[in-house]
C-alpha positions as CSV (number, residue, x, y, z in Angstrom):
1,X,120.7,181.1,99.2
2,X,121.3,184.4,100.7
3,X,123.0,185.0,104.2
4,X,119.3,186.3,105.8
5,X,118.5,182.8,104.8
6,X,121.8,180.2,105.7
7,X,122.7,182.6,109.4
8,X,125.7,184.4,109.6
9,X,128.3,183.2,112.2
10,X,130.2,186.4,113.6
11,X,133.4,186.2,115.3
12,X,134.9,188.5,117.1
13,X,136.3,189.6,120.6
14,X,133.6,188.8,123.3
15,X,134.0,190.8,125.8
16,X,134.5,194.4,123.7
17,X,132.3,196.3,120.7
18,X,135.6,197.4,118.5
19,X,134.7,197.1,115.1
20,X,132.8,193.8,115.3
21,X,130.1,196.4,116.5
22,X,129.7,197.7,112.8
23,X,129.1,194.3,111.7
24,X,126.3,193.6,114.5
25,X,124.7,196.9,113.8
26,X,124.4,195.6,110.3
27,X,122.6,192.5,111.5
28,X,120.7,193.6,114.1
29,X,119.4,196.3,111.4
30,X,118.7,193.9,108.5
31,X,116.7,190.9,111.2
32,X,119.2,188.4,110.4
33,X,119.5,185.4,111.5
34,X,123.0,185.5,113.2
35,X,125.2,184.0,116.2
36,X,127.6,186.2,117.6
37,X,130.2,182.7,118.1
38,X,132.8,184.2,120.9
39,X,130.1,184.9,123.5
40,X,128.5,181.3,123.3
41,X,129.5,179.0,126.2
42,X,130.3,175.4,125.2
43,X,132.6,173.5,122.9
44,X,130.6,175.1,120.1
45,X,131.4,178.5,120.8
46,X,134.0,180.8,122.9
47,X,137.6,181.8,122.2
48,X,138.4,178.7,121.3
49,X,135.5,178.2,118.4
50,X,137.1,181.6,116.9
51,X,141.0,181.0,117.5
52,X,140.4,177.3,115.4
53,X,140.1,179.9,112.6
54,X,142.8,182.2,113.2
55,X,145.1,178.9,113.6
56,X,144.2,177.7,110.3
57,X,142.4,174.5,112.0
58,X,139.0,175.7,110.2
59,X,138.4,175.2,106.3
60,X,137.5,178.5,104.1
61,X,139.7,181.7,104.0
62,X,142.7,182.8,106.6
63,X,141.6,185.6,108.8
64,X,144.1,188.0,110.1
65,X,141.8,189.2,112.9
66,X,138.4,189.2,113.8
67,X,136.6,190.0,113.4
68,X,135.2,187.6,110.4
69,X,132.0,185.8,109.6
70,X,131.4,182.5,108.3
71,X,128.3,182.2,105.6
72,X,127.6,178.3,104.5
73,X,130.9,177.5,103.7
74,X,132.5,181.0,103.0
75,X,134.9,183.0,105.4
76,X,135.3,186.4,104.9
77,X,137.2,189.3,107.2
78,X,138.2,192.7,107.4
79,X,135.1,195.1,109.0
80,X,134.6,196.7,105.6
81,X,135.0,194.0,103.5
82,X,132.7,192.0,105.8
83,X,130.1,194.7,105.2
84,X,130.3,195.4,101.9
85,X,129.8,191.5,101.0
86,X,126.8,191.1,103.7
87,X,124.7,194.2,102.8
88,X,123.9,193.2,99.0
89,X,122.3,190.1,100.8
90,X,120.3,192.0,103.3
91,X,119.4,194.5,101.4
92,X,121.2,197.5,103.3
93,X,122.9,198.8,100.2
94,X,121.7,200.0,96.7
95,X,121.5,197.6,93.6
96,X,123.5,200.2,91.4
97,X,127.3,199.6,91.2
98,X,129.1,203.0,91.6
99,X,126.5,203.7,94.6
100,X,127.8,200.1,96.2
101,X,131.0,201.4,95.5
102,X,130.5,205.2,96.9
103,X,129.6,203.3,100.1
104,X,132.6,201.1,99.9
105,X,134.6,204.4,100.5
106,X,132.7,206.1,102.4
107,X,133.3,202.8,105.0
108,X,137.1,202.9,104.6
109,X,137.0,206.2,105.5
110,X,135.1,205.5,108.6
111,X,137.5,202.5,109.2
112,X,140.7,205.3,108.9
113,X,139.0,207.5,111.7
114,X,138.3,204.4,113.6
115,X,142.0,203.3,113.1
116,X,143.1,207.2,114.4
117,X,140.4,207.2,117.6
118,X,142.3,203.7,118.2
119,X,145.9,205.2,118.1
120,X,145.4,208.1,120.7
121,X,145.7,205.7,123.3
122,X,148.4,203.8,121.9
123,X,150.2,206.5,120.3
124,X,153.5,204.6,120.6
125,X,153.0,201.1,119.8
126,X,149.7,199.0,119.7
127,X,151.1,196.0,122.0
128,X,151.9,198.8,125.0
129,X,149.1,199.5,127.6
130,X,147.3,203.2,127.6
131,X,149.3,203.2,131.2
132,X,152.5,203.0,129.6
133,X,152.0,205.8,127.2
134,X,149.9,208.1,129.0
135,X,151.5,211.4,128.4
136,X,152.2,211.2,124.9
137,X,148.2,209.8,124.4
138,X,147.0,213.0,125.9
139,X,149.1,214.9,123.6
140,X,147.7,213.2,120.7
141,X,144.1,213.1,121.8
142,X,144.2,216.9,122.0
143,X,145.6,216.9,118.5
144,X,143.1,214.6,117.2
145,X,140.1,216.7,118.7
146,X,141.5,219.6,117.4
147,X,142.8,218.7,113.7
148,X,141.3,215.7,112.5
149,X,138.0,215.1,114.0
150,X,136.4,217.8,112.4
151,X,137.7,217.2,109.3
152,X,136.2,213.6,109.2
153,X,133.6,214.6,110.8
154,X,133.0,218.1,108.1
155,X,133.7,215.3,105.3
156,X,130.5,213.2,106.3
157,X,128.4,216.1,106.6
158,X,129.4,217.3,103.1
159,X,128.5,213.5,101.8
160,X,125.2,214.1,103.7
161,X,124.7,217.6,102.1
162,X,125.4,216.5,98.7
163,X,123.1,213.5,98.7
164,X,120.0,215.0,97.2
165,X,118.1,211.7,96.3
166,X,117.8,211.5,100.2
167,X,117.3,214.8,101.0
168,X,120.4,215.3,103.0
169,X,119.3,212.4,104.9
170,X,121.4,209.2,104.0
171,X,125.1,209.0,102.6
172,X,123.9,206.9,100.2
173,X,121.5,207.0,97.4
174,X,117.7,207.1,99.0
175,X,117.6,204.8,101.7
176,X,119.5,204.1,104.9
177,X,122.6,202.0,103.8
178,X,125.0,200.0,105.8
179,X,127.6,203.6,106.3
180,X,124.4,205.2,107.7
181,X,124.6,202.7,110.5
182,X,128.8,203.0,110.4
183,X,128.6,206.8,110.8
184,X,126.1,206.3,114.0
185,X,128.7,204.2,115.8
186,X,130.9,206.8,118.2
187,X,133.6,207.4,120.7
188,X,132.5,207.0,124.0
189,X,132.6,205.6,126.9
190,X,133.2,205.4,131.3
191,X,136.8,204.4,130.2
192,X,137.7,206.9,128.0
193,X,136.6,209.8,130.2
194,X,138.8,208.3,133.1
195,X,141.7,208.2,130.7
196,X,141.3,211.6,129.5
197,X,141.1,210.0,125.8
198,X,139.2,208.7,122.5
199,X,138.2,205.4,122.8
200,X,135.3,203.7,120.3
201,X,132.4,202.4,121.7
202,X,129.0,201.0,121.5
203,X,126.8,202.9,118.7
204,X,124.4,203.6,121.4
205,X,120.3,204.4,120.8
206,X,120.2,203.2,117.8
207,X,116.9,201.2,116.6
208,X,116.3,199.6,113.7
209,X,114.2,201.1,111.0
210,X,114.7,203.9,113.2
211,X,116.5,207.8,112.6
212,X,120.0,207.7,113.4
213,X,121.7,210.6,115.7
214,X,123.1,213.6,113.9
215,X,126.9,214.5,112.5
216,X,127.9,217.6,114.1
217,X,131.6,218.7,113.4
218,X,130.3,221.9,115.7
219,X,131.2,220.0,119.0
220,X,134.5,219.3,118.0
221,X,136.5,222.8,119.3
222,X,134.4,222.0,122.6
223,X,135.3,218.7,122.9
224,X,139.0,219.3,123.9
225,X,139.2,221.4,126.8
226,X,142.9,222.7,128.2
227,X,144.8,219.3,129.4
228,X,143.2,217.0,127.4
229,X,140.7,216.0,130.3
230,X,137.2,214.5,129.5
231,X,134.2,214.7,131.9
232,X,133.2,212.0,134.4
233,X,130.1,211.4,132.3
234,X,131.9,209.5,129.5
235,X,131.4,212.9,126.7
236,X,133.9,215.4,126.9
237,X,132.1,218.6,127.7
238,X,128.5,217.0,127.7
239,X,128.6,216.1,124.2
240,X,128.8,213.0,121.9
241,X,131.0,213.1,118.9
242,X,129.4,211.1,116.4
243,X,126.1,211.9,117.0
């Protein structure tokens, strides 16, 4: 039975997008039938549905972290490893297996520029606040604009260019894959502007079935003005990063 037909329980944070957001954009894309658990009230859901898991209270595979997903009677974490065993079953990535395994990559590259976005803000160490480490964020934030964005953000758009079976149009063979909807998810966000760095957000305007918003390593020299200050409107400079 495939996960489209047993419902996919997702666990992750409630109250953020993070990278549980890669898994729901998978889901939403594909129609499952899925319960994001964390953000249901009752005894059969919230925090303390999820930390059952993480405690080792729950049968099936240890998690580390969410976020994970639980199909029938199989557990299974880690964003890309999440993705890459849910989108043979939904159909959001090809049946051949060096494609399934280009897309593989191309996902734990996105997860490594997710990990960097993630680290401007806590440049020091993880378990300190932004507030704590403000000035040495803003130092790597500019860095990060400058140096490494683009060349994630180049490498994609080569992936794109060489992907003739799509025209240009998909990273992966002829169809719109699971990294399609990956690459669509950006930096963004009120909270970032204020803090004057990268922080990963929502994959905003994104419809299933429908075209996804453009790479474009172009922006990135614009994106890091002098000071390492962002606009009030959530883009530095006007524009969107991914997209």
């Amino acid at each position: 039975m495939s996960a489209r037909q047993r419902g996919v329980e997702l666990y992750y944070w409630p109250t953020i997008q993070g990278r549980g957001e890669f898994v729901r954009l998978l889901l939403e894309e594909a129609g499952a039938d899925y319960v994001d658990v964390a953000r249901l009230p009752g005894a059969k859901g919230g925090m303390a549905a999820m930390m059952r898991f993480l405690d080792g209270e729950e049968a099936g595979a240890l998690p580390f972290a969410p976020p994970f997903v639980k199909v029938g009677d199989v557990v299974v974490s880690q964003t890309a490893n999440i993705l890459a065993f849910l989108a043979p079953r939904l159909g959001l990535v090809p049946a051949d297996e060096a494609l399934r395994a280009e897309a593989s990559q191309i996902q734990l590259t996105i997860a490594d520029f997710v990990d960097e976005i993630h680290d401007t803000h806590h440049p020091i160490d993880g378990s300190l606040y932004y507030e704590d480490q403000k000035k040495e964020a803003k130092r790597r934030a500019r860095a990060f604009v400058k140096e490494r964005m683009p060349k994630y953000l180049g490498w994609l758009e080569d992936v794109l260019a060489r992907n003739r079976k799509s025209e240009g149009r998909w990273l992966v063979g002829r169809d719109r894959t699971y990294v399609d909807l990956g690459r669509a998810a950006r930096p963004g966000g009120r909270a970032a502007a204020d803090r004057g760095v990268l922080e990963i957000g929502a994959a905003t305007a994104v419809q299933p079935g429908g075209d996804l918003p453009q790479l474009s390593r172009a922006g990135c020299a614009r994106a890091a003005p002098e000071g390492g200050t962002r606009s009030e409107g959530g883009a530095v400079g006007g524009e969107r990063w991914i997209g």
